[in-house]
N, C-alpha and C positions, 0 to 999 in steps of 0.2 A: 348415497346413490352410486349405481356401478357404473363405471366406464366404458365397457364395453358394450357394442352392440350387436342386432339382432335383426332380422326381418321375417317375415311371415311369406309364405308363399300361396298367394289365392289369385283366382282367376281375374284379370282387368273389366271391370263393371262400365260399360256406356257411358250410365247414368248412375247418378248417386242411390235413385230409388232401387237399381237392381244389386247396391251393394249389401253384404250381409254388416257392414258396418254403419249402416244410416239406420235411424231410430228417429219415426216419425211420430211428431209431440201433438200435431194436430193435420190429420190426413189429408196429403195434396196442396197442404199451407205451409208451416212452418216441418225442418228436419235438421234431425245435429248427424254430425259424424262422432262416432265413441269411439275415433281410433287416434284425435286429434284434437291438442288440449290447446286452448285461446290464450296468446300469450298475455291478454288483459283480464283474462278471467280463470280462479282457481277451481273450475269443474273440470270434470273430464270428459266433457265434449263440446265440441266447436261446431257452433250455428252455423249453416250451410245457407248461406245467402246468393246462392242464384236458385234458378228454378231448377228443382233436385229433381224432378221426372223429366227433364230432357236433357239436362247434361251434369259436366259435374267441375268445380270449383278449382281455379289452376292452384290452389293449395293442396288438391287431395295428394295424400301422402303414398298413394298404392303409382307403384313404380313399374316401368316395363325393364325389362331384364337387358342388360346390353347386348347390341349384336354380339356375332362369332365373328374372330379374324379370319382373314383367308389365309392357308397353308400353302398353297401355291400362286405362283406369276400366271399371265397370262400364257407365257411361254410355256409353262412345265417346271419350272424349277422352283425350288422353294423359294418361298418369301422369305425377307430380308432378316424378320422377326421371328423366324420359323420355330424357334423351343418359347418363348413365349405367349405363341399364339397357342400354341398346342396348349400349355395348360390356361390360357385363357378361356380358350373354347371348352376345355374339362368343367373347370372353375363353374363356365356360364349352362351346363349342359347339366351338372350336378343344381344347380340352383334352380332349374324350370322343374326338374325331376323330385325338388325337395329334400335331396337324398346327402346334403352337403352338411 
């Protein structure tokens, strides 16, 4: 198994049902996520147990992207963190873009 990691860049889904990773086993009853394996079970998807048409599970794995720092003080002057904001905000602007 590799070490290193990964993430995928897809749009933030409401609900589980409006996600392209929910696989519904019997419609509007039971739905797994196939993006998210049960650490007590060796399939590769994990039963979505709230109600997947109106929200979605604080397990779900699809993450929002961190903010961007601010570059400048309210004054005008640069922030304190100013070359690391700068490529944080690259970093975080290449990653919405998928382009990282």
């Amino acid at each position: 198994m590799s070490d290193k990691k990964g993430f995928i860049v897809t749009d933030i889904p409401r609900t589980c049902l409006d996600c392209q990773f929910c696989y519904e086993i019997h419609e509007g009853i039971e739905a797994c996520c196939s993006i998210m394996n049960n650490p007590n079970d060796t399939s590769l998807m994990r039963e979505i147990d709230k109600d997947y048409c109106q929200e979605k599970p604080d397990w779900c794995p699809i993450k929002e992207f961190p903010d961007k720092k601010p570059l400048y003080a309210e004054n005008g002057d640069r922030a304190l963190d100013w070359e690391f904001n700068v490529g944080w905000n690259s970093c975080v602007t290449k990653m919405e873009r998928g382009t990282l």
